[in-house]
Backbone as CSV, one residue per row, in Angstrom:
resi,resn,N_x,N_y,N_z,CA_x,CA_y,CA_z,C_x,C_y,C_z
1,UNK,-7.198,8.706,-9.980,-7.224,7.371,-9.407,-6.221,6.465,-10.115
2,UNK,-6.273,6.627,-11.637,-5.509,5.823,-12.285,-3.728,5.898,-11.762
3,UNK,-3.277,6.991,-11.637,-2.063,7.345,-10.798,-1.787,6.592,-9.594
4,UNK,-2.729,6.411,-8.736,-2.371,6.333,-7.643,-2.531,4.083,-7.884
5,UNK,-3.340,3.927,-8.798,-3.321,2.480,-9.228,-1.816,2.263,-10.065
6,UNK,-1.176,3.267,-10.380,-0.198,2.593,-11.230,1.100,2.741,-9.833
7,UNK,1.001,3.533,-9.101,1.819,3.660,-8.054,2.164,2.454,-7.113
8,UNK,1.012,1.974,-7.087,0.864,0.183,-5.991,1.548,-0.487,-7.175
9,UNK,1.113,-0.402,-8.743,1.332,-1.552,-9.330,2.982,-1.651,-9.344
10,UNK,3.528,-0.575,-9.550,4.890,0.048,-9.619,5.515,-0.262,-7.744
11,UNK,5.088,-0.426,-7.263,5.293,-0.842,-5.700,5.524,-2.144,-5.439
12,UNK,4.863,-3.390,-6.554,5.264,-4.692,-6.275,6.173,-4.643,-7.303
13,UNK,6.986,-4.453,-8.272,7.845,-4.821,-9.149,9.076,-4.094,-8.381
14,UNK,9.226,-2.947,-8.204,10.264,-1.959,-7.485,10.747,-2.424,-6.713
15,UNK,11.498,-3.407,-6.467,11.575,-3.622,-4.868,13.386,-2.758,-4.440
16,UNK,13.996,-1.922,-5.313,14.675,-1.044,-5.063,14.017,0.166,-4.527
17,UNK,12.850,0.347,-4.524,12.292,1.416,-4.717,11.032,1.764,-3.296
18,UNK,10.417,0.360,-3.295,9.612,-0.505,-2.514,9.534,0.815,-1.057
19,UNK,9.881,0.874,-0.269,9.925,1.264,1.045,9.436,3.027,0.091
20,UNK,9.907,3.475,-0.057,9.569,5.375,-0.436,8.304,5.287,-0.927
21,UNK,8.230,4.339,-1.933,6.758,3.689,-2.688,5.896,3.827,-1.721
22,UNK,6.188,2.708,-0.544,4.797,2.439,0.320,4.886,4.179,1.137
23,UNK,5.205,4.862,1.619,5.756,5.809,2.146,5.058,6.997,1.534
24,UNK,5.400,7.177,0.338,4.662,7.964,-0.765,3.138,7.611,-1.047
25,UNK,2.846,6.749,-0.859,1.189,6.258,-1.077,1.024,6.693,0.439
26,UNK,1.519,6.269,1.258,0.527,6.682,2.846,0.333,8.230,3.008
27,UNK,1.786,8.707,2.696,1.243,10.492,2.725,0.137,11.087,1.596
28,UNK,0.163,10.323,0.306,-0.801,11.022,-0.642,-2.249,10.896,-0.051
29,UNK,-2.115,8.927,0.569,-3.685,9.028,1.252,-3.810,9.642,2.358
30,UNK,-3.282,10.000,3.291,-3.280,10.885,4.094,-3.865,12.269,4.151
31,UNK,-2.819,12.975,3.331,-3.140,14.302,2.554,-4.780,14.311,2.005
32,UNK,-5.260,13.313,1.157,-6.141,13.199,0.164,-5.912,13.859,-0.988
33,UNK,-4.428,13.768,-1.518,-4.124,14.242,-2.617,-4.210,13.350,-3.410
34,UNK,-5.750,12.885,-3.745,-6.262,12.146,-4.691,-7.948,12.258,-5.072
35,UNK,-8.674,11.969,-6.427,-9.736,12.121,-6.120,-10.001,10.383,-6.901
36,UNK,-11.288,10.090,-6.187,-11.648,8.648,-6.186,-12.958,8.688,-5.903
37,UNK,-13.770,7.427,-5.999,-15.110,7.109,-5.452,-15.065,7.031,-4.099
38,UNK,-16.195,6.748,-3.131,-16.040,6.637,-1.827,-15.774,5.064,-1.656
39,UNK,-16.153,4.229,-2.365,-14.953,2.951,-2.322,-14.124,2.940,-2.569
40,UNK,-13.932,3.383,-3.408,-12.350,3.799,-3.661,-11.018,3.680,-2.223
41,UNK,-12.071,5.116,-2.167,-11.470,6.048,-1.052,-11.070,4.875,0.573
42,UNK,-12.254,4.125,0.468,-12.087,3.141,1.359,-11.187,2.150,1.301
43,UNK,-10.885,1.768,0.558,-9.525,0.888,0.095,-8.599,1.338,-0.040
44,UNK,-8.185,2.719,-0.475,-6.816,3.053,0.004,-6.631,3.216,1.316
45,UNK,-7.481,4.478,2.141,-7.621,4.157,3.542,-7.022,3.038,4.328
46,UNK,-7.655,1.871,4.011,-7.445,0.291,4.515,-5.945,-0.015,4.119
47,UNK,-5.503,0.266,2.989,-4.554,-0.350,2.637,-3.377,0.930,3.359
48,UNK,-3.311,1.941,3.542,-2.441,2.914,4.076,-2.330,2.720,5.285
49,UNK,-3.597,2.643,6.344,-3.129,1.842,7.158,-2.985,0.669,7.533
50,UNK,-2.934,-0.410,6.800,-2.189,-1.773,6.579,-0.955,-1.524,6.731
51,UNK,-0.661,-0.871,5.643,1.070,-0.269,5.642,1.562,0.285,6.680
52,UNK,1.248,0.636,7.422,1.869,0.958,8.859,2.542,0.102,9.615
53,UNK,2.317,-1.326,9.307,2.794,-2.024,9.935,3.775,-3.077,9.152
54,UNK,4.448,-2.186,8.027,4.979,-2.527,7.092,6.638,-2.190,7.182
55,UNK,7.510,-3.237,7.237,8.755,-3.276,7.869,9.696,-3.724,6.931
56,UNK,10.695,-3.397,5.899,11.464,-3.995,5.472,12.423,-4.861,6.040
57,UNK,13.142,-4.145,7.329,13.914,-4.879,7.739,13.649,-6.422,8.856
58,UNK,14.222,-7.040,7.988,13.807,-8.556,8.911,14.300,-8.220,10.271
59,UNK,15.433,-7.769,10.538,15.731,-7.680,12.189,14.781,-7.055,13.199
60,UNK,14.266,-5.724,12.427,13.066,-4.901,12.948,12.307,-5.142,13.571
61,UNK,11.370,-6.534,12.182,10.303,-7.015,12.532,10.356,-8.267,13.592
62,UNK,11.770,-8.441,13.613,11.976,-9.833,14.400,11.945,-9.181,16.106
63,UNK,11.676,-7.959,16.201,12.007,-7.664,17.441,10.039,-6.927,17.871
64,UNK,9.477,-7.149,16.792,7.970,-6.681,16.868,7.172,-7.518,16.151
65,UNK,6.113,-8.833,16.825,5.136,-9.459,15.748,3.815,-8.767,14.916
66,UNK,3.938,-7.294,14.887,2.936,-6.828,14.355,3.390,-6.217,13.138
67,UNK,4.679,-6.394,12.888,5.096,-5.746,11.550,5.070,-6.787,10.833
68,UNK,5.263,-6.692,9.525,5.198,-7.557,7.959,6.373,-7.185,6.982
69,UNK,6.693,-7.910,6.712,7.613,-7.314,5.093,7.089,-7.694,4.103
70,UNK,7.810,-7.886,3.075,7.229,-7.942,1.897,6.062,-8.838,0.911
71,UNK,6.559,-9.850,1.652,5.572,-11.158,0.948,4.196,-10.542,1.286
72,UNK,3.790,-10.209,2.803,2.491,-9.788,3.392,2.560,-8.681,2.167
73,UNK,3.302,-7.468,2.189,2.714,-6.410,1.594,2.081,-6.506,-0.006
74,UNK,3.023,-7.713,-0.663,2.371,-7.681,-1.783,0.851,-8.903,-1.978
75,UNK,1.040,-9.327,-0.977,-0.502,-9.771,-1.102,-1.350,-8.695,-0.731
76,UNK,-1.273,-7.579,0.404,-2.433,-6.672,0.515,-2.387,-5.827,-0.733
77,UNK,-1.326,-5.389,-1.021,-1.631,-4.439,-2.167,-2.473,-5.528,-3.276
78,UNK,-1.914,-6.398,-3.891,-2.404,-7.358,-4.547,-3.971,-7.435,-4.646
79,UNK,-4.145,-7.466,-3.295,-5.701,-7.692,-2.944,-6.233,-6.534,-2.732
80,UNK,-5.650,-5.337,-2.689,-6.812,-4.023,-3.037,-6.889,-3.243,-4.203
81,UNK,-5.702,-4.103,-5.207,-5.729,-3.355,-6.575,-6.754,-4.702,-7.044
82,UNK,-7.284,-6.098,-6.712,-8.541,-6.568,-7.288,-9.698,-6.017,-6.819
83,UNK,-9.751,-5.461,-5.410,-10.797,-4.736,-4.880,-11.070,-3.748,-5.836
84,UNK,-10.230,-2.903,-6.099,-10.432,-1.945,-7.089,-10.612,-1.911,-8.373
85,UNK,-10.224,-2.998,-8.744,-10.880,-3.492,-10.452,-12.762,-3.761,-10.140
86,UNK,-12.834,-4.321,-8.667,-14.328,-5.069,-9.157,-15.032,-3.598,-8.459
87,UNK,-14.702,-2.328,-8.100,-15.355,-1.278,-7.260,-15.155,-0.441,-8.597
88,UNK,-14.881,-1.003,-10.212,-15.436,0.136,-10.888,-16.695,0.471,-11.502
């Protein structure tokens, strides 16, 4: 679990990195190449598919209102790595 918490945390500072980051967390939760609590488990879930609708490029999203870039993404991650401090 701790891995996959340092991966988000490493996801808001990266922002060279940012897009493979979010990318790399959706396939691990995907896969379930992780082990966690079942809250846990529920908050990455939530947050992987959050990220789906996660768009770097401003032109992208300017052509779809259901995508987000970055500001959105680091408040959700933000807000499921406190979820996950108070779900220990």
């Amino acid at each position: 679990m701790q891995e996959i918490i340092n991966m988000l945390e490493l996801l808001l500072v990266d922002t060279a990195n940012r897009e493979r980051l979010v990318r790399d967390f959706q396939k691990r939760i995907g896969n379930n190449l992780f082990t966690a609590s079942e809250a846990a488990t529920k908050i990455y879930d939530d947050l992987a598919y959050t990220m789906e609708n996660y768009e770097p490029d401003e032109e992208v999203r300017s052509e779809d209102p259901s995508l987000f870039g970055d500001d959105r993404l680091i408040k959700e991650v933000e807000k499921a790595l406190n979820k996950l401090k108070k779900a220990k």
